[in-house]
C-alpha positions in Angstrom: 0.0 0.0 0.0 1.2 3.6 -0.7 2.2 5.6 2.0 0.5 9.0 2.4 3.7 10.8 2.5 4.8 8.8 -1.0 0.9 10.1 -2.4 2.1 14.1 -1.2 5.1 14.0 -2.9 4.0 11.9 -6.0 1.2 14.5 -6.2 3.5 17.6 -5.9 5.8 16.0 -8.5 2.8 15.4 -11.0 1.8 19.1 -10.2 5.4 20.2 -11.5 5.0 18.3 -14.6 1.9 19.9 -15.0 2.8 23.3 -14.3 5.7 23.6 -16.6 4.4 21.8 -19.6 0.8 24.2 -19.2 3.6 27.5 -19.0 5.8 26.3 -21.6 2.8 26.2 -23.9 0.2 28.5 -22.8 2.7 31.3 -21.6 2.1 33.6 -24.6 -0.3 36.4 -23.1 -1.0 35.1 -19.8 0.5 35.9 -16.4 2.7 33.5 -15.1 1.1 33.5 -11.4 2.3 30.9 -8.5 1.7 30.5 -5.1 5.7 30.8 -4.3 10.4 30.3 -4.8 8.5 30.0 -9.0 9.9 30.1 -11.6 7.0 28.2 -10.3 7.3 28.9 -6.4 9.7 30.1 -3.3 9.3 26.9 -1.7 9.6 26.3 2.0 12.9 25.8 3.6 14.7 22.3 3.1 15.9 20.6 6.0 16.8 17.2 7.4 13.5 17.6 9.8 10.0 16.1 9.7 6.8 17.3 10.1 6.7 16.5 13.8 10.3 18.3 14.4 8.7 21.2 12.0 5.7 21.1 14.2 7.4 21.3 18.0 10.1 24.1 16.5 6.6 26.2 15.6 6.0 25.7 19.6 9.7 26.6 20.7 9.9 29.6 18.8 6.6 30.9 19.0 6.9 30.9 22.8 10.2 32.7 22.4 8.9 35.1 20.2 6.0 36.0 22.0 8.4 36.5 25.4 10.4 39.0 23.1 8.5 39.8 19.5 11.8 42.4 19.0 14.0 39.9 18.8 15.0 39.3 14.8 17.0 35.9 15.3 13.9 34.6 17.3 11.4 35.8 14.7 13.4 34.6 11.7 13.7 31.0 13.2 9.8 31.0 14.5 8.9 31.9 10.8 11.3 29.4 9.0 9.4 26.7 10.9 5.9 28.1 9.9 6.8 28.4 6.6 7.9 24.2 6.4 4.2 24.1 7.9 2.9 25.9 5.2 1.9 28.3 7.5 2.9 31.2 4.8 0.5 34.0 5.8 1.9 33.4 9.6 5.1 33.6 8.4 4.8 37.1 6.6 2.8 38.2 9.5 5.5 37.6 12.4 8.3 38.9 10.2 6.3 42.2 9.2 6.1 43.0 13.1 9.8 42.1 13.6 10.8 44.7 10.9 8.8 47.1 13.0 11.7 47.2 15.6 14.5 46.1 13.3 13.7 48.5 9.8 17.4 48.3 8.8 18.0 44.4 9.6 19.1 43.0 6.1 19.1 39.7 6.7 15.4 40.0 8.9 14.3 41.8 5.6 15.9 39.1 3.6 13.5 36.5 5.4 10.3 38.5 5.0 10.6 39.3 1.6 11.2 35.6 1.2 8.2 34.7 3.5 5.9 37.2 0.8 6.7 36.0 -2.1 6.0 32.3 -0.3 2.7 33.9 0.7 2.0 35.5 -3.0 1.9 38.7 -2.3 4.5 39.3 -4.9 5.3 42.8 -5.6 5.7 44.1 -1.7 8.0 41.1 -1.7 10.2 43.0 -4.8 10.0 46.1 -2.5 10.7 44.7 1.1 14.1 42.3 -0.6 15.2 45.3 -2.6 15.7 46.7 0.7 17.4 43.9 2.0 20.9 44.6 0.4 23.0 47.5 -1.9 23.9 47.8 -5.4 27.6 47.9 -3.5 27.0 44.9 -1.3 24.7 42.7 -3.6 23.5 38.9 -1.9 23.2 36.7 -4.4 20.8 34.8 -2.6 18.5 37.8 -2.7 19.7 38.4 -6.1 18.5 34.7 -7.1 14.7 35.5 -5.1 14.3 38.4 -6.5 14.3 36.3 -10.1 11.5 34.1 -9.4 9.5 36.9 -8.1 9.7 38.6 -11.3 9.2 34.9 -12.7 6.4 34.8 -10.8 5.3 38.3 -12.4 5.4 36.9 -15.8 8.6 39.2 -16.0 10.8 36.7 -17.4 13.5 39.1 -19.2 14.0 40.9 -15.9 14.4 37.7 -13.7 16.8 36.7 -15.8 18.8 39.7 -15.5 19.0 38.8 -11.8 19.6 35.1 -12.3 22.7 36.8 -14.7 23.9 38.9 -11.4 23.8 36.5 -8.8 26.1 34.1 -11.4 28.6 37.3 -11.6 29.2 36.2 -7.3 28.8 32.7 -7.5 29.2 31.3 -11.1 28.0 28.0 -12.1 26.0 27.8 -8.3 23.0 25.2 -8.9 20.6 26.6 -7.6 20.8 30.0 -9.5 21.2 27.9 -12.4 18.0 25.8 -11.9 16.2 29.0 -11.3 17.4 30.9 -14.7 16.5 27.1 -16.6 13.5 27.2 -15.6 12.8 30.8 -16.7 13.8 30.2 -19.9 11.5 27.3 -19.9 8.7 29.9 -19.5 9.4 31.9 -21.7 9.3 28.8 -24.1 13.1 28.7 -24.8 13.4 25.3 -23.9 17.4 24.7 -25.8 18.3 27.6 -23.8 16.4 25.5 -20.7 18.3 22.4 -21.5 21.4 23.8 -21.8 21.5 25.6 -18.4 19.6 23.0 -16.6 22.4 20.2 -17.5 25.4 22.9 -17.0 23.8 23.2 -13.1 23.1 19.4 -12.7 26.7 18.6 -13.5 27.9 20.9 -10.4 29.1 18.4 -7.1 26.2 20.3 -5.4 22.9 20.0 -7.1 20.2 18.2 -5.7 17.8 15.9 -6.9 15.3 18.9 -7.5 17.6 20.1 -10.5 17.4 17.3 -12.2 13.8 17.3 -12.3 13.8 20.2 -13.7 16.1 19.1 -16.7 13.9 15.9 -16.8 11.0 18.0 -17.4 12.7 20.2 -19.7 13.8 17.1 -21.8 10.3 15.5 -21.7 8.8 19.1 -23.0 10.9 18.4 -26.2 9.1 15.2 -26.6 12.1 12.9 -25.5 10.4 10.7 -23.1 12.2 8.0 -22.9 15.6 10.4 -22.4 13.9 12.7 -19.3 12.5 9.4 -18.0 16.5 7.8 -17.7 17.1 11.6 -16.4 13.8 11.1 -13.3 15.3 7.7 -12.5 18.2 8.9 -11.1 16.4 10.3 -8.2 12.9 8.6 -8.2 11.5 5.3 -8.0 11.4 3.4 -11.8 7.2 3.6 -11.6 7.5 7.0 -9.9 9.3 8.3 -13.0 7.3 6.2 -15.5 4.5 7.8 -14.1 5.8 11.5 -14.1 6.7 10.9 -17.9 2.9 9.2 -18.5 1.4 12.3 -17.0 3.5 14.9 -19.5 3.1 13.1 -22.2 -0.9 13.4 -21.8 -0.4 16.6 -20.8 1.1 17.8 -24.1 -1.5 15.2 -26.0 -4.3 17.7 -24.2 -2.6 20.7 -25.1 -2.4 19.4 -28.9 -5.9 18.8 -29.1 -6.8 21.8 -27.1 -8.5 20.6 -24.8 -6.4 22.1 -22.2 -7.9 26.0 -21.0 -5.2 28.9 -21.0 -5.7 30.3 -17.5 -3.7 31.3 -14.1 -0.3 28.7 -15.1 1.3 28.1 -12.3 -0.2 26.7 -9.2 0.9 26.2 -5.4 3.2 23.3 -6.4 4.3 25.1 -9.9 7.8 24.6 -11.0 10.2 23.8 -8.7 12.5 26.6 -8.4 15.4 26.4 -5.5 15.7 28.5 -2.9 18.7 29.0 -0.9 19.1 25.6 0.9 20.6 27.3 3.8 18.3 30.8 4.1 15.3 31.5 5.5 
């Protein structure tokens, strides 16, 4: 029998297939809306904890934070473990009173512009993380959320531009790479996709969400069996048959048009990387 978990996660994974195949195709004149870290989403933080850990950090911190709500450190680890809740809204809430307090803390604003665009509420997410470092001092990790905001936007040229400075700090990083990928993707340049999704899956350091991402990319271009050797690396053989199943009837859909141009992206969208280590 399938676990629940192994449902969640097969789900999500079927979502992300669905997401970028309906932007890739249906991007001309829409919006390219998400729930979050998106070229599709600015996921929740990845860590080695479960739900339950998740759950009893939400008690620790909140009971620190409500003994001292000025405190950034306090309010930026309460709102990391909302956010792996999916508490969003929460998240953005306890972070917008700590800014109250702490107006100049970069890495505080760091967290709540992160914790907005998690939340959707996209464009005071550009304003509050433009404040969170200088032309002179740029954070490539803000650089890199900045780009799936814009992403988000539908603002593809611009993200990209961002993607293009957070490179100039860290060049050939994963993460940033797997982010500018996937914008190309929506903007339906899927060789350009390709190209940079394989240069960041070939760095020591990328994860198993990166080469999803170039498994979708591959699968987009109609090489099934090719992004189906590419899912197998990370997934289960019938998890990554299935994943391949689902694009290919997505793109059959979108052939026949039967598939309705609308908001693209949904809560599980693309799966764009935030930094593994921020907030």
């Amino acid at each position: 029998m399938i676990s629940r978990q192994h449902r969640r996660r097969h789900l999500s994974l079927l979502s992300t297939v669905a997401g970028i195949a309906l932007a890739a195709t249906a991007l001309a004149g829409c919006k390219t809306l998400g729930d979050v870290d998106t070229t599709g989403s600015i996921t929740p933080p990845s860590a080695p904890h479960g739900e339950a850990e998740w759950r009893r950090e939400v008690d620790a911190q909140g009971e620190l934070f409500r003994a001292n709500p000025r405190d950034a450190d306090t309010a930026i680890r309460y709102a990391r473990a909302l956010r792996a809740t999916g508490q969003r809204t929460q998240a953005a809430a306890v972070l917008e009173q700590a800014t109250i307090t702490n107006p100049n803390n970069k890495q505080l604003l760091g967290a709540y512009g992160r914790a907005l665009a998690d939340a959707g509420s996209y464009v005071q997410a550009l304003d509050v993380l433009s404040r969170a470092h200088t032309p002179d001092q740029p954070d490539w990790r803000i650089l890199s959320v900045q780009g799936t905001v814009l992403d988000q936007l539908g603002r593809h040229d611009e993200a990209q531009r961002y993607y293009a400075s957070a490179l100039k700090i860290v060049p050939d990083d994963p993460s940033v790479l797997s982010n500018l990928g996937l914008s190309y993707a929506l903007s339906k340049d899927l060789k350009r996709a390709e190209e940079t999704l394989r240069r960041a899956s070939t760095n020591g350091g990328a994860d198993r969400r990166v080469r999803q991402n170039l498994a979708l990319v591959v699968g987009l271009q109609g090489r099934f069996p090719e992004a189906e050797k590419i899912a197998r690396s990370d997934l289960p053989p019938e998890e990554a048959a299935a994943n391949v199943a689902y694009l290919r009837q997505m793109l059959a859909q979108q052939q026949r048009g039967k598939t309705k141009t609308k908001k693209i992206l949904g809560p599980e969208g693309l799966e764009p990387i935030d930094d593994p280590n921020g907030t």
